[in-house]
N, C-alpha and C positions, 0 to 999 in steps of 0.2 A: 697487789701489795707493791708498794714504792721496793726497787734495789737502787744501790750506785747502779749496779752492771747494766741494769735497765736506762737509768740515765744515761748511761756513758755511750751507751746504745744507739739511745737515740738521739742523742747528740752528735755523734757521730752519720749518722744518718743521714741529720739535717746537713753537714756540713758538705757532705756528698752531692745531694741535692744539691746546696747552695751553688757549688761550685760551678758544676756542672750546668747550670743555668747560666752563669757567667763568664764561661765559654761559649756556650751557643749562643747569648745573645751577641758577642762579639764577632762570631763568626758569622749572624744574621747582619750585624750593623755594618760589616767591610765590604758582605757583595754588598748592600745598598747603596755607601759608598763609592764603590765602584762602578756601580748601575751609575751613578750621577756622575760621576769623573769622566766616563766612558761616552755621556750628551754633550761633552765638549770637543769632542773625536772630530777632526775635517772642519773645525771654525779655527777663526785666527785668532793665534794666541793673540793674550792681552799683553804690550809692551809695560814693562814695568821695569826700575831701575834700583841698581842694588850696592854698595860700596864694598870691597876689597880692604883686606888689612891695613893698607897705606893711606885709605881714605879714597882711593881710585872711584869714580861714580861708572858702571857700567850696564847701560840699559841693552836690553831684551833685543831691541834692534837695529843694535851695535854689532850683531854677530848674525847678521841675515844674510842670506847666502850660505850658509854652512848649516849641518844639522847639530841642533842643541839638547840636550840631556839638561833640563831643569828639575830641581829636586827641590822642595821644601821640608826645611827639617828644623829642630828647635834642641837644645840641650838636656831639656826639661822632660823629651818625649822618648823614653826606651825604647821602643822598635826604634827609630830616629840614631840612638847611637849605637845600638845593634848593625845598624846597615850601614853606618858610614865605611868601618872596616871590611866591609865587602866591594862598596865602591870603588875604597883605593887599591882593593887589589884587582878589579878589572879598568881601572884608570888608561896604567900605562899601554894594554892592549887595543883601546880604543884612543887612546890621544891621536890624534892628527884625522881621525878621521869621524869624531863627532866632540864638540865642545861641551864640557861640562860647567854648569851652571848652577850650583848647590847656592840654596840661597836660606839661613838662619833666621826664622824668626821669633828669635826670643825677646824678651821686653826689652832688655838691658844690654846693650851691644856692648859691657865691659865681660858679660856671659858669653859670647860668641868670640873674643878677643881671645880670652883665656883659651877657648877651647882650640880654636884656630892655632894658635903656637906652639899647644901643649899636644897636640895630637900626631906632628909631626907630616900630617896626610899631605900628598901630593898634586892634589885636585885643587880644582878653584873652590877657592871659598867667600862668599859674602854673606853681609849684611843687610837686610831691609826692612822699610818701614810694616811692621807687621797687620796693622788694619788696612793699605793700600794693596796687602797682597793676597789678606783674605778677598775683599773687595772685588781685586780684578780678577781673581781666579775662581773663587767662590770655594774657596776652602771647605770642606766639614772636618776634617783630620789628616794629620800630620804623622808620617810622611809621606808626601804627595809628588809624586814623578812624572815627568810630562815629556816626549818624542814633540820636537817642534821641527820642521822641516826647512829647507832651506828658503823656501816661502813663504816661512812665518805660520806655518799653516799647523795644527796639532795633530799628529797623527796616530799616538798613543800616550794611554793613561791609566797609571794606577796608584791606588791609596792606600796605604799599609806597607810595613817593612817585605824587602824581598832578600833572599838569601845569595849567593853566586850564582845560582843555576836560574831562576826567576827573573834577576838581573842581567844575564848576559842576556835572556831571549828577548828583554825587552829590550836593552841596547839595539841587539840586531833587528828589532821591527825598525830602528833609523836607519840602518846601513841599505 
């Protein structure tokens, strides 16, 4: 015999389920993610070039010699503004001694402008052409962080937002 209660039941039910499937597939789809970020470990990064608020053009291997903290992120993508605010609070403890290289690719660089001002953050912030950086990096998901060495060379990577504690360890795999 039909109830609500029975409905409401199993509705709820499904919703559990539902859920819960879409977490795990998430959590499936980041290692894999990862698994592929982590095949570009020891190749040399791809030089790519990115503009600065002012219009400044500043490529990848402008900053060779030094170790780089590149970061891909987009406005659009919550983990993405989740981690910004982590970033600039390990900024200042890393300045001088790995460069930060946060590079926005959202469609409309009047979206990265805004944010860029409105944020206040203390880190470098640019802009790039967004199909040249899926292209040279091989993107699947944003945001994507890359240890590049003072050789150009990559020497970690990872795909999904990371918190302070996640992020410093990865910081220090550059140091």
């Amino acid at each position: 015999m039909f109830t609500w209660k029975k409905f409401l039941l199993i509705t709820a039910a499904a919703a559990v389920v539902g859920i819960a499937s879409a977490f795990g597939w998430s959590y499936y789809q980041a290692g894999n993610f990862n698994d592929a970020a982590a095949q570009s470990v020891n190749t040399e990064a791809p030089d790519i070039a990115a503009a600065s608020l002012d219009g400044t053009q500043v490529k990848l291997s402008d900053l060779r010699g030094k170790t780089v903290f590149v970061n891909f992120w987009a406005t659009w993508c919550g983990p993405c503004m989740q981690e910004m605010p982590e970033i600039n609070k390990l900024y200042p403890e890393y300045e001088g001694k790995i460069e930060f290289y946060t590079v926005s690719i959202d469609d409309a660089r009047a979206d990265y402008e805004k944010y860029a001002k409105e944020s206040g953050f203390a880190f470098p912030m640019y802009f790039g052409d967004k199909n040249a950086l899926i292209s040279a990096y091989g993107l699947q998901g944003i945001p994507a962080s890359y240890i590049i060495d003072k050789y150009g060379t990559i020497k970690n990577s990872h795909i999904g937002g990371m918190r302070e504690k996640e992020l410093r360890a990865f910081l220090d795999s550059g140091l």
